[in-house]
Structures are given as C-alpha cells and as structure tokens.
C-alpha positions as CSV (number, residue, x, y, z in Angstrom):
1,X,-5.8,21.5,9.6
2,X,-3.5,20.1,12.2
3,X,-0.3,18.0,11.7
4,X,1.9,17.0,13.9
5,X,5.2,16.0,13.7
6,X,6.0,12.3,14.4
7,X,5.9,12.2,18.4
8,X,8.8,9.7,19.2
9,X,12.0,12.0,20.0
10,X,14.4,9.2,19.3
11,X,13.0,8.2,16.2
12,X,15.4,7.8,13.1
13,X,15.5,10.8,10.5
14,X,14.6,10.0,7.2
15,X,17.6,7.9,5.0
16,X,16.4,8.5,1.5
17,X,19.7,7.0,0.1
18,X,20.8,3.6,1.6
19,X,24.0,2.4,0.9
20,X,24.7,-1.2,0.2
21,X,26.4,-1.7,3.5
22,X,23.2,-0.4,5.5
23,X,20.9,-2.8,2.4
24,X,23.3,-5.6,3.3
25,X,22.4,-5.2,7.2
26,X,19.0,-5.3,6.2
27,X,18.6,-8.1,4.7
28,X,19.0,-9.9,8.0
29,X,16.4,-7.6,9.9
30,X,12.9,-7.2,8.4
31,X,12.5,-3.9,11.1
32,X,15.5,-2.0,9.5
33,X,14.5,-3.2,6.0
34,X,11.0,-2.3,6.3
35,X,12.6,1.6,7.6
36,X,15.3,2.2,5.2
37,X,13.4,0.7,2.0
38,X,10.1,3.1,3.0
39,X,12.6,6.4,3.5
40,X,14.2,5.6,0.4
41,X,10.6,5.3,-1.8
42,X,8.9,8.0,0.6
43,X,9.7,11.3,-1.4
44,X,9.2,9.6,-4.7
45,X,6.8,6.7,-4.3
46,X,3.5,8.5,-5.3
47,X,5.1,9.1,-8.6
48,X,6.2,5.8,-8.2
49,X,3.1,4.1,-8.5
50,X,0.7,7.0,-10.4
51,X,-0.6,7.8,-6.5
52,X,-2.4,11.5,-7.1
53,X,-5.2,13.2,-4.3
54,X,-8.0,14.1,-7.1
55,X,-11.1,12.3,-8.2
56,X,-9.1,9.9,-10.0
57,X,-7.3,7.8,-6.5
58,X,-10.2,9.6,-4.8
59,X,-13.2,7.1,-6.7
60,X,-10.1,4.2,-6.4
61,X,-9.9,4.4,-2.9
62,X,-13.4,4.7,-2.0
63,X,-14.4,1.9,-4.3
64,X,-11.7,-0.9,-2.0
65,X,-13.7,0.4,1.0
66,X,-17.2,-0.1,-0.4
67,X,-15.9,-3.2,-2.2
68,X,-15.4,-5.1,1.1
69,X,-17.4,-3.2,3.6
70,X,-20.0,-2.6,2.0
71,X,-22.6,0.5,2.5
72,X,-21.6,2.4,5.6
73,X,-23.5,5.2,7.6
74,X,-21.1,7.6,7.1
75,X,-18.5,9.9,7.7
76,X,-16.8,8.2,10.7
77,X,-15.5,10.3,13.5
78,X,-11.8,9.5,13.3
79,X,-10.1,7.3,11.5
80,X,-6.7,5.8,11.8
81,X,-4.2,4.2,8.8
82,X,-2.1,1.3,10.2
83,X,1.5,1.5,7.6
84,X,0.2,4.8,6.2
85,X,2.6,5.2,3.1
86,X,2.1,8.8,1.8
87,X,-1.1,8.8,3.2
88,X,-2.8,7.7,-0.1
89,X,-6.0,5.6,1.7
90,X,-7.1,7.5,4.7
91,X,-6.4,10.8,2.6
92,X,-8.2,9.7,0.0
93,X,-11.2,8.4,1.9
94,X,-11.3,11.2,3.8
95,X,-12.2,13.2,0.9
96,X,-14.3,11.3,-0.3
97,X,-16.6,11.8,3.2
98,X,-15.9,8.4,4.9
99,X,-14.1,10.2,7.9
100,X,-13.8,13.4,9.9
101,X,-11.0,13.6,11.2
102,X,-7.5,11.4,10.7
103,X,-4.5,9.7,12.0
104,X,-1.3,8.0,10.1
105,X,1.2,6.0,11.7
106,X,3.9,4.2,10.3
107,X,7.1,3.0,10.9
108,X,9.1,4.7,8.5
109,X,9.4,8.6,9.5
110,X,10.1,9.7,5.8
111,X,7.1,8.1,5.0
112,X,5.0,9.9,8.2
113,X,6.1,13.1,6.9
114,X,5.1,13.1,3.6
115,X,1.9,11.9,4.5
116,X,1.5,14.6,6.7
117,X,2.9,17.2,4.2
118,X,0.3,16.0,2.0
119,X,-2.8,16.0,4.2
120,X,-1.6,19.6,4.9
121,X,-1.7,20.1,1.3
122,X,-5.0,19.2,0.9
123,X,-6.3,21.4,4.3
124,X,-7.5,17.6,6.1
125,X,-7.7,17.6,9.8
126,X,-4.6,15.1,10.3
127,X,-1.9,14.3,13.0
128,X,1.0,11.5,13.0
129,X,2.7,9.2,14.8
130,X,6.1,7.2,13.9
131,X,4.8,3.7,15.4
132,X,5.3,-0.3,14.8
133,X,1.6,-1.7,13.9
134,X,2.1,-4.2,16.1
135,X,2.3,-2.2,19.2
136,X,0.0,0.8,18.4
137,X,0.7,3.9,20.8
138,X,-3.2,4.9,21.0
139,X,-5.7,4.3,24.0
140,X,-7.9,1.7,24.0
141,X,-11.4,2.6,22.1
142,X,-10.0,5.5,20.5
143,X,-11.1,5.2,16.8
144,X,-14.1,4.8,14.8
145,X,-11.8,3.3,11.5
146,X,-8.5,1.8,11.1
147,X,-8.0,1.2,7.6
148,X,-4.9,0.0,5.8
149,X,-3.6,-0.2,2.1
150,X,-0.8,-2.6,0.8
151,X,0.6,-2.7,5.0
152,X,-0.5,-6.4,6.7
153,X,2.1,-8.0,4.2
154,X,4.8,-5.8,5.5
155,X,4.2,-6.5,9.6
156,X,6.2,-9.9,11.4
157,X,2.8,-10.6,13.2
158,X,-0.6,-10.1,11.6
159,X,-2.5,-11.4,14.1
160,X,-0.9,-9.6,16.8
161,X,-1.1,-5.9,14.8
162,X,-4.9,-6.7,14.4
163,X,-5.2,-7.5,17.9
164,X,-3.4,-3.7,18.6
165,X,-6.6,-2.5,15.9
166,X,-9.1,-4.1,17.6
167,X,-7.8,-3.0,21.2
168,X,-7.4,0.8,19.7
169,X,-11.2,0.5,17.7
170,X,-14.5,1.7,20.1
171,X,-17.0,-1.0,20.1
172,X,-18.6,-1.3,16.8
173,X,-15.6,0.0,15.2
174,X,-14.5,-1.6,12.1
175,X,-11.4,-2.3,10.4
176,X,-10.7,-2.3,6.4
177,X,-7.8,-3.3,4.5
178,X,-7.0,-3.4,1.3
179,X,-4.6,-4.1,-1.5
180,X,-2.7,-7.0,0.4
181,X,-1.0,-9.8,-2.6
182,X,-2.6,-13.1,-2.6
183,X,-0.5,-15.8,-2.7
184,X,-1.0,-17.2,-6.3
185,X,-1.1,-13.5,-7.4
186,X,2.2,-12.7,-6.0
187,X,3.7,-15.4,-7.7
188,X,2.7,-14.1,-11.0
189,X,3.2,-10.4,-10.7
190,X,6.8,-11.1,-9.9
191,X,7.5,-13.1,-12.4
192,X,5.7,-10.6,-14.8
193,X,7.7,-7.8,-13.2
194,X,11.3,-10.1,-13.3
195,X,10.7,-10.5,-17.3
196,X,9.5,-7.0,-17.7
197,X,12.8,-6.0,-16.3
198,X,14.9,-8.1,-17.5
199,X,13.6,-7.8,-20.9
200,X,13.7,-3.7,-20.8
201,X,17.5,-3.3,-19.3
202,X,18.8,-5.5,-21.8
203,X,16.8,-4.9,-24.9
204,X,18.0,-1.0,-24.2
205,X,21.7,-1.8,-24.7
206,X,22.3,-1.4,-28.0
207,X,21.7,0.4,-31.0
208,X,18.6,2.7,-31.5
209,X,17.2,1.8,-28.2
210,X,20.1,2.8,-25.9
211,X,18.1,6.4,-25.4
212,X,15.5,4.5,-23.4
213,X,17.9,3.1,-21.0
214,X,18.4,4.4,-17.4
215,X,22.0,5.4,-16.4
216,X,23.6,2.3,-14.7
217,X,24.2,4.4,-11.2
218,X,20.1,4.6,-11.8
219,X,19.1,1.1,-12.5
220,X,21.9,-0.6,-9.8
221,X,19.8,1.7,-7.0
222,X,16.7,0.4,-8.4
223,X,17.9,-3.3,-8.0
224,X,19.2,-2.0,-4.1
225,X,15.6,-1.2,-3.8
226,X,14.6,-4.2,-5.1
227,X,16.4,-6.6,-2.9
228,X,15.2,-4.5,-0.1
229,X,11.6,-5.0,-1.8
230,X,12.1,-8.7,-1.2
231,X,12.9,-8.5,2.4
232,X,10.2,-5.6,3.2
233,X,7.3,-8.4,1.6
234,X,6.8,-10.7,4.1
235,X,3.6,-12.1,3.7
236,X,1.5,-13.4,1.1
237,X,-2.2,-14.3,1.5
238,X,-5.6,-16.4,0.9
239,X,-8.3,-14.6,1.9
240,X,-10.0,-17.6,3.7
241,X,-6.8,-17.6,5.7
242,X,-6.8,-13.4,6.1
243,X,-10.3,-14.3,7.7
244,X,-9.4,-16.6,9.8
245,X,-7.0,-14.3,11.8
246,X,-9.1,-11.6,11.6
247,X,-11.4,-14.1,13.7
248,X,-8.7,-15.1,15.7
249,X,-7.6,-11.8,17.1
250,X,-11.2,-10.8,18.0
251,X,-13.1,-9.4,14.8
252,X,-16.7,-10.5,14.2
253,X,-18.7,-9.5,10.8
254,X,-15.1,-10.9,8.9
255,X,-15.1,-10.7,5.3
256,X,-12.6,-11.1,2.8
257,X,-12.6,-10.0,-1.2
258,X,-10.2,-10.2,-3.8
259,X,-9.9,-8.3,-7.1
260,X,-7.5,-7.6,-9.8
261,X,-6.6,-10.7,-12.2
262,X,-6.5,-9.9,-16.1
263,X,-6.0,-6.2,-14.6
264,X,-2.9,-7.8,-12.4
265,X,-1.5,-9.5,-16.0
266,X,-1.1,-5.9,-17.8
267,X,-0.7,-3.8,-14.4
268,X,2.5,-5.4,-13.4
269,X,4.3,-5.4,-16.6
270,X,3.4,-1.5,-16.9
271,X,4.9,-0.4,-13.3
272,X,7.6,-2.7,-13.9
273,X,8.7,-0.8,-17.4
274,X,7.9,2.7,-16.4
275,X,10.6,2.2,-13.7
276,X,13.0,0.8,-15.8
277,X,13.0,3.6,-18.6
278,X,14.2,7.1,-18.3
279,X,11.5,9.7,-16.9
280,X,10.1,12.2,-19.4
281,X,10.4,9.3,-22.0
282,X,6.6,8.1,-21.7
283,X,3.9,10.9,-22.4
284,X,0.9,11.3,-21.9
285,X,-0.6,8.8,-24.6
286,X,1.1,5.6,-22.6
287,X,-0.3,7.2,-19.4
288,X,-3.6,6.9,-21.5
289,X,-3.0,3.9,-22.3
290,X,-1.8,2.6,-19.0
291,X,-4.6,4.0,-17.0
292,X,-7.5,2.8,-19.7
293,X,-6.4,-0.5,-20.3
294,X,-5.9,-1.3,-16.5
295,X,-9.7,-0.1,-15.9
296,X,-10.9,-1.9,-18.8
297,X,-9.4,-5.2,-17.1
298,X,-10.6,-4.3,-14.2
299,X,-14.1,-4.1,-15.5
300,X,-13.8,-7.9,-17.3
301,X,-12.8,-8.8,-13.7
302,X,-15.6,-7.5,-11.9
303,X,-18.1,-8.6,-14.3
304,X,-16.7,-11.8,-15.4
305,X,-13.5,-13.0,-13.9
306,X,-14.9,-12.9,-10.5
307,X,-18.0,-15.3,-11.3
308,X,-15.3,-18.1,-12.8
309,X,-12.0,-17.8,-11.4
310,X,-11.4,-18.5,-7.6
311,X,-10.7,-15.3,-5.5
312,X,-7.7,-16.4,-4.1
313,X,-6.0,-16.1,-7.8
314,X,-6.5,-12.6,-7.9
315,X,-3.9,-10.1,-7.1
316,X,-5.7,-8.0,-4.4
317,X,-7.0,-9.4,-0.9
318,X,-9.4,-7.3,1.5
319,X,-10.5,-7.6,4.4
320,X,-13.1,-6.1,7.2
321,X,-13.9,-6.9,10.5
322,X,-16.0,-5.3,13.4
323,X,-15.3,-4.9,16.6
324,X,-17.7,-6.6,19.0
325,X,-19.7,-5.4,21.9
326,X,-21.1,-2.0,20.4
C-alpha cells in the first residue's frame, strides 16, 4: 500500500464545522462552497449515505461500470477518480479487479484524506492529490481509467474537466461516470426529500413522537448543509446532452445510461428521513427494509421501467467515452 498525503503545500486543512458566516460567503462562490460543504460531510458522509467497502457497495459499484461500459478486458493498469469523495468508486472497483493500481483527487482535502485513510484500510495500492477537475495536475497519457461517481454535477465546466480526462487518459483509455442527477430526476428527488423533511421535523414536535426528533443545534447544521447542498449542485443532466459533450471534448465510443426511477421514488424519501431522525433510533429491521425495497425497485426498473419510460426520467445518468488514437 502507498498513500500519500495531498501534494499541494498551500492547500486548506480540513473545516469540518462551517460557520454561517463562512456558509454565507459561500453561497456567492461555488469553489468555496464545493470545499467547505465536502470537509464538513467528509468524516461522516459514508454513514451518511450507507457507503461500506464489502461485497455489498463492492457488486454496486461494479455493476454502474459494467452497466455503461460494458464488458471490459480487465484489470486496468491505473486508474484515476476525478471528485473522489471517500473513495467509494475507484475503491470499490478496485476490489472488485477492474484496476491495479489507483489515484483520487479532489478538491476538498477532508475528503482526499479519508479516501486515502480508507484505501489504506483496505491494503489498495493508492496515492492522492488535492486538485480542481478542471485543471488535473497529471501528465498527459498517464492513466488507463478515470472514473467518477456523483462529481460532473459539482464542476463549473464539464466540458473543460473532460477535456483535462481525456488529455490525462493513454490512447484507448476510457472514461466512466456514474451516478450524475438527470434533470427530470432531480426535480423529483428534491421535492421528495423537501416533503420528507419537512414532514419528519414537524410531525416530531409534539407529543409521543418528540423522542424521534433531532436536537435543534442538530437539525439547523443540517439545514447549513443543506443550503450549501444547493450551491455545491450545479448541474443537472439529459444524457443525450452528457453525450454530446463527451463528443465535444474529444471522446469517441460515447454512451450514455440512466437508471433508478421507482427505486429514485422510495430512495429519496429514506435518506431524507434517516437524516432527519436521531441516530441509533432506526435498527436493523429499517436497514432491511431500506436496503431490500431499494433493490427490489431497482429490479422493476431494469426489467420494466427501462423498456417504457424515457431514460432521461430516471434519477441516475452515466456516461463512457474512449480516448481515440490507441
């Protein structure tokens, strides 16, 4: 194993607490936003959103990058992830076999180190880099993979950042992201997740039900985070449109999926009121719940949904691309 620390000297030190002066100064620059939002989640955001490094997020992961790319001769040599998060794709793949050897950047250094901390964890050959997507501080031809979960949506430029993968890929190289919101399903997961929370803070208020309320000082940092939230998500997407760039910035073999409707309906609700409840007060039968109903969707809209509804209503875009001249 070998992890690095994030190589920029001058790079800020993880904020995990903003204060609503520094959220207020964010809201007016998507750079800071996008810094002190990911530095606040990073310690506690694969909790956050059920993220775990066993077979579970393991078959999950894999099954994006098979979804869009299709069958692969794998492993790759090295692979990078563009907005890396904890690490949860390019970790994930990587055990799974897709790739050797790994790279994470990201712009938020709370979120570079946990990723890190957990590739270490997990013994995978990993280094990292605090970095803007858009300007990516690799040498041309350098990686086999970029892949990317849940990060074009969060970058100013999308064409310009896939430019910077295709300029860092070898010829031949190809490029796979996933989990990026459409923009008919992002429309209805945040209204979902607005009623969900609305619905839970006040319901809890009185009587009986009070026990399953947060502490205010709890639930007024979640709504900082939310308003952060809502600068940090820039972009929305069709995927005809997400292929279309890909194009445009020099990627040939484009192809765009989509997945997640009926699966998007319960999903959203669920996040939205495990957040809003205290921790501890939902065991292991709602996790059950949870997890089964959200794969039992998911299977209706593999093997129905997708043959009727139109792709870009579903929650989920991908996207693939290769880079030409191999």
């Amino acid at each position: 194993m070998t992890a690095s620390t994030p190589s920029a000297t001058n790079d800020p030190a993880p904020n995990p607490h903003a204060t609503a002066e520094q959220v207020e100064a964010a809201l007016h620059d998507t750079k800071l936003a996008q810094v002190l939002y990911h530095d606040w989640e990073a310690e506690t955001y694969d909790d956050k959103w059920s993220i775990s490094y066993d077979e579970r997020c393991i078959d999950y992961a894999r099954g994006r990058f098979d979804a869009v790319a299709g069958d692969q001769p794998l492993p790759y040599e090295r692979a990078l992830e563009l907005g890396c998060g904890t690490g949860f794709f390019l970790l994930n793949l990587m055990q799974s076999g897709v790739a050797k050897k790994g790279s994470v950047t990201d712009l938020s250094p709370g979120m570079v180190k946990v990723a890190l901390r957990n590739a270490e964890g997990l013994g995978l050959d990993v280094d990292g880099r605090v970095a803007d997507a858009e300007t990516i501080p690799y040498e041309d031809n350098t990686f086999d993979l970029v892949v990317g979960h849940a990060v074009l949506h969060h970058i100013p430029d999308v064409e310009q950042s896939l430019r910077e993968v295709i300029r860092v890929l070898k010829p031949g190289g190809r490029f796979v992201f996933a989990g990026e919101p459409t923009t008919v399903g992002d429309f209805y997961a945040r209204w979902l997740s607005r009623s969900t929370w609305y619905l839970t803070t006040n319901v809890t208020k009185f009587g009986p039900l009070s026990g399953w309320r947060r502490p205010q000082s709890e639930l007024d940092e979640s709504s900082r985070a939310a308003a952060l939230e809502a600068v940090v998500d820039i972009h929305t997407f069709d995927p005809a449109d997400l292929e279309k760039m890909a194009r445009s910035a020099g990627a040939v073999q484009v192809h765009a999926a989509s997945e997640e409707f009926a699966a998007a309906m319960l999903g959203w609700p669920v996040r939205t009121f495990e957040a809003a409840v205290p921790e501890g007060k939902l065991g292991w039968n709602w996790a059950r719940f949870a997890f089964g109903g959200w794969k039992t969707l998911s299977w209706l809209d593999e093997n129905v949904m997708k043959h009727v509804v139109p792709r870009g209503f579903f929650y989920n875009a991908m996207i693939t691309g290769v880079k030409p001249g191999a």
